[in-house]
N, C-alpha and C positions, 0 to 999 in steps of 0.2 A: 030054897036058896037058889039064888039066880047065880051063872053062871057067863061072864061075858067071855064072849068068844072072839077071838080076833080076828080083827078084819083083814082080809087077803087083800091086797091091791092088783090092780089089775097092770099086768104087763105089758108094757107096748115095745116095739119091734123098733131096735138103733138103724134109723135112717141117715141118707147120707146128710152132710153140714150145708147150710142155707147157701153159703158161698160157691157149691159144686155148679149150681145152675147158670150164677151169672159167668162162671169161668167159662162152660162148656159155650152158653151163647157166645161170647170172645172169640174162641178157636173157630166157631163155626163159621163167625165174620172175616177174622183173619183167610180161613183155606178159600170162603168165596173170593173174598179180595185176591188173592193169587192166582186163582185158576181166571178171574178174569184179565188180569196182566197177561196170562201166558195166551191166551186166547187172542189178547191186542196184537198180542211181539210177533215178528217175521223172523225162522229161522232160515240162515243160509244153509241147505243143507248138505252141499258141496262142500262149505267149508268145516262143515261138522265130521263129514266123514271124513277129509282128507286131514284133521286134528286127529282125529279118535285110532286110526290107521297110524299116524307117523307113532303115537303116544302107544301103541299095541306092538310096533315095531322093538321101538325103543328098551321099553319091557321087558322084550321076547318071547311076546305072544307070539299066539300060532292062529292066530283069529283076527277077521276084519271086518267089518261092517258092510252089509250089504247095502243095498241104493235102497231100501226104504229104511230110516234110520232106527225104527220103531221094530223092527223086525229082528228075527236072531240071529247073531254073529254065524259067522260061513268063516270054515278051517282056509286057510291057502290055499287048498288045490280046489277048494269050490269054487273058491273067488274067481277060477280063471270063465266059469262058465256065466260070468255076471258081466253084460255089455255095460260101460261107464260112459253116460252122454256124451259127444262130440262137443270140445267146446267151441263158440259159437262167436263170441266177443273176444276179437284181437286182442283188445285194449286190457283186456283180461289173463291175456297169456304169461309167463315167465318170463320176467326179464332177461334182454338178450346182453350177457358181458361181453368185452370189447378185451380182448388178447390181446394187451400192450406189449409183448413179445415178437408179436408178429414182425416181418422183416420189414423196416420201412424204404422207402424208394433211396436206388443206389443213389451215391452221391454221382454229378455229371463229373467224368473227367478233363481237365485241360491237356490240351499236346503241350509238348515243350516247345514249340515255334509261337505258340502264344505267349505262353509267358515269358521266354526270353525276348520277343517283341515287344511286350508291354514292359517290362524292368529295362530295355533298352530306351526308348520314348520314356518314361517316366524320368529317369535317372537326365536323359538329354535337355530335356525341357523343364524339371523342377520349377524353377522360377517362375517362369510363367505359367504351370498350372499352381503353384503358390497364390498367386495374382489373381485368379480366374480367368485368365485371359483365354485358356482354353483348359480342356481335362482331357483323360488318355482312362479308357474302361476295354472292358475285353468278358466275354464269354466262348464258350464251347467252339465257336465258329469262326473266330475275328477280335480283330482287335478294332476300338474307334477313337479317335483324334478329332474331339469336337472345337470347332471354334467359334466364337459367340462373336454375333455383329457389331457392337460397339467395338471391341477391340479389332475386328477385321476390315470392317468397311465403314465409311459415312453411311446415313439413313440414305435408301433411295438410290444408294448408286453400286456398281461392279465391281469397282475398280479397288485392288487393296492396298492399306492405307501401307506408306511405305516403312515405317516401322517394323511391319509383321512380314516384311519378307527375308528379314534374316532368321528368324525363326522357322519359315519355311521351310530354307535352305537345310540348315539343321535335321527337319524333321524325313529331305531328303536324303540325307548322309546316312540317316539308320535305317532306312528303307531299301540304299542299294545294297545294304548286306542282307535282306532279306528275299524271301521270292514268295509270290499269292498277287492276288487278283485287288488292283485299287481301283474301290467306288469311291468320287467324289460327291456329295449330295448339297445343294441346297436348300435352303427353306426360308418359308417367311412364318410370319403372322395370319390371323385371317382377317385384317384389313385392306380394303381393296388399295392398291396403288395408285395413285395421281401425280403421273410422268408423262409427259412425250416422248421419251425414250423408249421405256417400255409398258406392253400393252396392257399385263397384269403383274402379278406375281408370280406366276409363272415364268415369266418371260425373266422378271428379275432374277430369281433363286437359280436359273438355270445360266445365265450369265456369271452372276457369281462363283456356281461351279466351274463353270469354265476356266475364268480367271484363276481359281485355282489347280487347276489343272496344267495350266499353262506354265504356271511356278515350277509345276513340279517336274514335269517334264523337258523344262528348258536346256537345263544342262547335260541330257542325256543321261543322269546316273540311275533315271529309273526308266527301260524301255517305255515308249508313249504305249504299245500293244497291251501292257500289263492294266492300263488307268481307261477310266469310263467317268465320263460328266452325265449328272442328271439333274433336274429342275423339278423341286419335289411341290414348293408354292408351300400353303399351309398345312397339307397333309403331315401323318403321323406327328403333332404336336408332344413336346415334352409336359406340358402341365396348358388348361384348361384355358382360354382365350379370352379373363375374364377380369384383368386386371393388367397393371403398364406393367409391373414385376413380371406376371407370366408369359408375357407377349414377348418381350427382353428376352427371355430363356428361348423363346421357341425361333426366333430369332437366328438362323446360325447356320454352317456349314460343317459338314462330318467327311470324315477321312476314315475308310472303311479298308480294313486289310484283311483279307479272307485267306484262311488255311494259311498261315506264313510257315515258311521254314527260314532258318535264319545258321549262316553260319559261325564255326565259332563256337559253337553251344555250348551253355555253361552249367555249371553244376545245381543242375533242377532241384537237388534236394533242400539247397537254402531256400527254397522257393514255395509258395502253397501250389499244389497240383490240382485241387478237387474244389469245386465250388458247390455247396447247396442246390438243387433244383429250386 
């Protein structure tokens, strides 16, 4: 009697799944892909440690990076034995702020002989600096009384037109209550002159002044010692020699009152005292 006997099979060993292989290939592309990135990249590594340091601070670590970044954190009292490069690029440095605080420049003061000179002239002559016939300005040192040659003179000549000599007068009357030193100035243009009278411009501007000098010292009420004629020609123009407009401006005679004191003195405080530098 036959007996069958069963067949064993034979056991084979649970391997890993088909898929494990092509994943691990993956990962293995992926980390080359990366380490070659990192290998392209430029680290700053000034600015790495000076991150990693504030971000350790911050914290309240007690550790900071030493100058090779790769290397082991150093306690704070190691760090002190750790030289940090010199830096070398200005353009590189901390920005410098600007202390808007800081005290800015005094304001200039005016005397009171200035400004009660010029609110006297101003207030005298209204109308006519209305007109433009002339204007009345002042700084730190002086007060000035300009007048412009169309309304002073004809082109070309000295002689002032008579109209403007009551306004002279006038401009006498507030000046003999005052005391300072009067410069007369003239000027011209920088076109040359063509007269037989006079030789240049010089020669004109300097007559000019005189003629007004003459005004003003005629009737005695401002000592002749106090007043100085001078013939300035084209120098120190008001605006640029480049047009009829600007040539008309520069054009003119200036009445210059230095250091005035003035009697009478009035109550400064309705007054502005301080002018902007």
């Amino acid at each position: 009697m036959l007996v069958r006997q069963p067949v064993k099979r034979k056991k084979h060993g649970r391997g890993s799944p088909a898929w494990i292989v092509t994943f691990a290939d993956l990962a293995t592309l992926l980390l080359t892909f990366f380490i070659l990135l990192l290998s392209f990249a430029e680290m700053d590594v000034e600015k790495y440690r000076a991150m990693a340091n504030s971000m350790a601070v911050a914290f309240g670590s007690n550790q900071v990076l030493a100058d090779d970044v790769g290397g082991s954190p150093l306690t704070l009292i190691e760090s002190d034995t750790v030289s940090l490069p010199e830096p070398t690029d200005t353009t590189a440095s901390e920005p410098e702020f600007i202390d808007e605080r800081a005290e800015r420049d005094a304001p200039t003061k005016i005397s009171a002989g200035i400004i009660e000179l010029a609110s006297r002239m101003i207030e005298e002559l209204e109308a006519e600096v209305a007109s433009e016939a002339l204007n009345v300005t002042y700084d730190e040192n002086q007060v000035v009384i300009r007048f412009s040659e169309e309304a002073t003179f004809r082109s070309g000549e000295a002689a002032i037109k008579p109209e403007m000599i009551p306004i002279i007068e006038r401009v006498v009357d507030v000046l003999s209550g005052c005391t300072g030193d009067v410069l007369v100035a003239g000027y011209t243009d920088d076109r040359p002159i063509s007269s037989s009278r006079y030789r240049s411009n010089w020669d004109l501007s300097a007559a000019r002044a005189v003629s007004v000098v003459h005004e003003l010292v005629l009737n005695r009420k401002v000592p002749a010692e106090r007043v100085v004629a001078a013939g300035r020609a084209e120098t120190n123009p008001l605006a640029p020699n480049d047009s009829e407009e600007n040539r008309a401006k520069n054009r003119r005679v200036e009445i210059a009152i230095r250091n005035p004191e003035c009697n009478d003195s009035i109550d400064t405080n309705q007054l502005p005292v301080e002018i902007m530098p």
